[in-house]
C-alpha positions, -999 to +999 in steps of 0.1 A: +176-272-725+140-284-726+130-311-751+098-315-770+081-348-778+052-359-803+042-390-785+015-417-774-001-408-738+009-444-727+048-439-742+045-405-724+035-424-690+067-449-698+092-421-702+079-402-672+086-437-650+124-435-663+131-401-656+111-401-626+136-433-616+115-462-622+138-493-630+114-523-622+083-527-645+061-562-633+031-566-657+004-582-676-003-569-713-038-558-713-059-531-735-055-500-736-027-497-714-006-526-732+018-494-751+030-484-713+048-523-707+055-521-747+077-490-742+094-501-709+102-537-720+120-518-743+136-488-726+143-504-696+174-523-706+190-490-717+188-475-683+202-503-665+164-512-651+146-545-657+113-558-673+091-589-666+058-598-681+042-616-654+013-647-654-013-621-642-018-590-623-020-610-591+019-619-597+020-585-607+011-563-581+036-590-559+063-585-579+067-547-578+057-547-541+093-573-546+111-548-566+102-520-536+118-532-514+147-548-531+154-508-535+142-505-571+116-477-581+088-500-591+055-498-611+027-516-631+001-508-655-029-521-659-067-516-665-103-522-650-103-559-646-063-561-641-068-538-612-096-557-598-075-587-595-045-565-580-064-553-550-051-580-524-018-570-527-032-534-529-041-536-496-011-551-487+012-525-498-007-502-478-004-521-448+034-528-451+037-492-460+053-497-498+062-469-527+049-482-558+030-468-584-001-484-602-013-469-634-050-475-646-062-469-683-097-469-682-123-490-705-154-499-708-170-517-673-176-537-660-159-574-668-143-578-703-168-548-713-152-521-740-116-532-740-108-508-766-135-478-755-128-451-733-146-444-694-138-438-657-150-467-639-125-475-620-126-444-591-145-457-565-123-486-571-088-471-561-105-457-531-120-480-521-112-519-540-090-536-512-104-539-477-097-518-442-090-479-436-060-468-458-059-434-476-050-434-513-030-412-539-047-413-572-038-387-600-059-384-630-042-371-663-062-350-690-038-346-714-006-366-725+017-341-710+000-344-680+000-385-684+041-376-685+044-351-654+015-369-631+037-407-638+069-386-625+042-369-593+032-402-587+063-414-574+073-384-559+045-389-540+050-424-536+086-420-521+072-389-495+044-410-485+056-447-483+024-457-501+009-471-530-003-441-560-028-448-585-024-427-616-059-430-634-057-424-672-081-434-694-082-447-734-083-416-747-053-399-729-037-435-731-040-437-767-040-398-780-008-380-797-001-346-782+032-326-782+052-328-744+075-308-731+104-324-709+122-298-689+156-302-677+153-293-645+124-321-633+119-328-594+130-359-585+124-371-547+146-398-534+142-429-518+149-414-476+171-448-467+177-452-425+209-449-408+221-479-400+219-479-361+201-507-331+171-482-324+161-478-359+125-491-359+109-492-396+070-485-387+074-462-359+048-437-351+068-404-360+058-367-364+052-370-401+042-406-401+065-416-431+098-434-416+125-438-438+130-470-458+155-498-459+163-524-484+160-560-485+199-570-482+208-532-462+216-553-427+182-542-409+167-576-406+129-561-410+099-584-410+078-571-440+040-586-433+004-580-440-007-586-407-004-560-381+028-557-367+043-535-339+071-503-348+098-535-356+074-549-381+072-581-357+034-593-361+010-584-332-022-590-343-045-591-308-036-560-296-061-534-301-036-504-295-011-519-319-033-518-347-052-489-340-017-469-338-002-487-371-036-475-391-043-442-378-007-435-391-008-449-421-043-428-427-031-397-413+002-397-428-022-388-458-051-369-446-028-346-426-009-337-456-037-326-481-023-297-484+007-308-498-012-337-519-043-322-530-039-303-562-070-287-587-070-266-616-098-240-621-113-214-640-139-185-644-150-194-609-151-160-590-188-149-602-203-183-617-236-193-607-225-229-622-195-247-618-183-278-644-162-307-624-145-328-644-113-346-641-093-369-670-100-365-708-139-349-706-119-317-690-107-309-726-147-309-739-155-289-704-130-258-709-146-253-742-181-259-732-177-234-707-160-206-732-190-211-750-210-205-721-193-176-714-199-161-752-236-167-750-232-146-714-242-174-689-217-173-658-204-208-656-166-219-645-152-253-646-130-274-615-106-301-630-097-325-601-060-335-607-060-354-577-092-371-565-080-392-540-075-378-513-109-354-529-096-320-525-127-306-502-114-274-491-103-266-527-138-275-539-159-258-512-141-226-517-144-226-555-178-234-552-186-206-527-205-182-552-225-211-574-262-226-573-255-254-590-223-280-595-226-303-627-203-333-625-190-347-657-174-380-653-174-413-679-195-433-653-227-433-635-219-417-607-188-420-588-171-389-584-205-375-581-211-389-548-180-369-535-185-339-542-230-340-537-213-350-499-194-322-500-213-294-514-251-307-508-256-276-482-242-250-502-247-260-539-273-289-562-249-310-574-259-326-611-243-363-623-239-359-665-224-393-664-217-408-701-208-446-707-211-463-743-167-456-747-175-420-761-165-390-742-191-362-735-187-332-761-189-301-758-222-296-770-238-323-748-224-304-716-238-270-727-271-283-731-271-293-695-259-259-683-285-246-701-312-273-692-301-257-658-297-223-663-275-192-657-274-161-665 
């Protein structure tokens, strides 16, 4: 029998990491994700898991990348500056192929900025903050039962994938009260563990690209290491076609799989001559900017990105098919935008309404640039 909720966004995030599995929270307390450690330092315990509050989000990011591979479904949380400081070890999951998931409450940008405000500065940063070719997972939640079934997604994903997911909230769907539904009979993908067996090789370059994953203490005797190392995980760092091979999988592993990975939400699309993009909290000011369109007669529809990295192209393009004119909504300057201009710049003008200051754009703001554009 289902169960129903009236909680915090960032409590909602915690209880989706427990029933998704997660039993190892690493952290650093910092605004507005600080509820999210809050909640698991004190749910934790009951479920047999463990909580530490770590010395910073350096030691952070280390320590779950730790709990990984010790066997444990593991995960952080965080905001802008905390994952700035994480994106070493970022880069290092990715390379040593680890299931963990990060999650990112916006604020204010950049530095100390709006702790307590509201934005989305942070995207360019999950695709692109550590260094080298890797292919994210990001989710972005708009609503707190969203914050609650993308936490659970997120390590779904991270399990299928043997990678690092980013699950980008924000301050408003961190800190807002909504009712949540939790079903009964919820998804829950497994840690794939290898047989134990003398050709088992940890990184090798199968059909799928994900090989299953042992434990520290199983018997396999696996190097785990940041530089690039050959299918045993032994370090081989001069070869050319050793690294090429280890990269190209660990990108295509992702980008072969968009299908699978790449998820919108849209509506009112079929005859618009504009199109809203949004993703995170200014979705909820979007779908009610464009039913107002709609009621004054202009032919506008609205794209809500749940997962921007890997950017759903094919899902956008086709949406986008019948519209003049794209208006990105996003609480920045222009990240998203850049996306989805190189994207659709052929077929569509693509507009930035980006909004910083900690306040999300209204409804009323986003109609008067549909009608600043047009539409009939």
């Amino acid at each position: 029998m289902a169960q129903e909720f009236f909680i915090q966004g960032n409590e909602a995030c915690a209880k989706g990491a427990i029933t998704a599995g997660c039993r190892f929270f690493a952290g650093y307390p910092i605004t507005p994700s600080t509820e999210v450690a809050e909640t698991l330092a004190r749910e934790l315990p009951k479920v047999g898991g463990s909580f530490v509050q770590m010395e910073d989000e350096i030691a952070s990011a280390g320590a779950i990348i730790g709990g990984s591979w010790g066997g444990t479904k593991s995960m952080t949380a965080t905001s802008g500056p905390g994952i700035s400081l994480m994106q070493e070890n970022i880069g290092y999951a990715f390379i040593s192929e680890t299931p963990m998931v990060i999650v990112d409450v916006q604020r204010g940008s950049p530095s100390t900025a709006q702790p307590t405000m509201t934005a989305q500065g942070d995207m360019m940063q999950a695709r692109w903050g550590s260094h080298g070719d890797y292919e994210p997972i990001a989710l972005a939640p708009s609503s707190v039962q969203e914050f609650f079934d993308f936490t659970i997604k997120a390590f779904n994903l991270a399990e299928e994938f043997r990678c690092p997911v980013f699950v980008m909230a924000d301050e408003i769907v961190g800190h807002m009260r909504e009712k949540i539904t939790v079903e009964d009979d919820i998804e829950i993908v497994p840690r794939k563990r290898p047989e134990k067996s003398d050709k088992y090789l940890p990184f090798k370059n199968v059909e799928n690209g994900t090989n299953p994953m042992p434990s520290f203490g199983d018997g396999f005797n696996i190097p785990v290491t940041g530089l690039t190392h050959d299918e045993r995980g032994y370090p081989d760092t001069n070869n050319p076609e050793t690294h090429d091979k280890l990269v190209q999988r660990i990108c295509d592993k992702i980008l072969n799989n968009r299908d699978k990975i790449c998820s919108v939400q849209s509506d009112k699309c079929e005859d618009a001559d504009i199109i809203i993009l949004s993703y995170g909290s200014p979705v909820r000011s979007v779908v009610e900017a464009v039913n107002k369109a709609r009621d004054e007669g202009k032919k506008v529809g609205y794209i809500k990105l749940d997962t921007p990295w890997p950017f759903p192209e094919e899902q956008v393009i086709q949406l986008s098919s019948n519209a003049d004119d794209v208006i990105v909504v996003e609480m920045n300057l222009g990240q998203m935008y850049y996306e989805v201009d190189r994207v659709l710049k052929r077929s569509a003008n693509v507009h930035l309404m980006g909004k910083i200051g900690g306040a999300m754009p209204t409804p009323d703001e986003i109609l008067v640039q549909i009608n600043r554009i047009g539409g009939n």
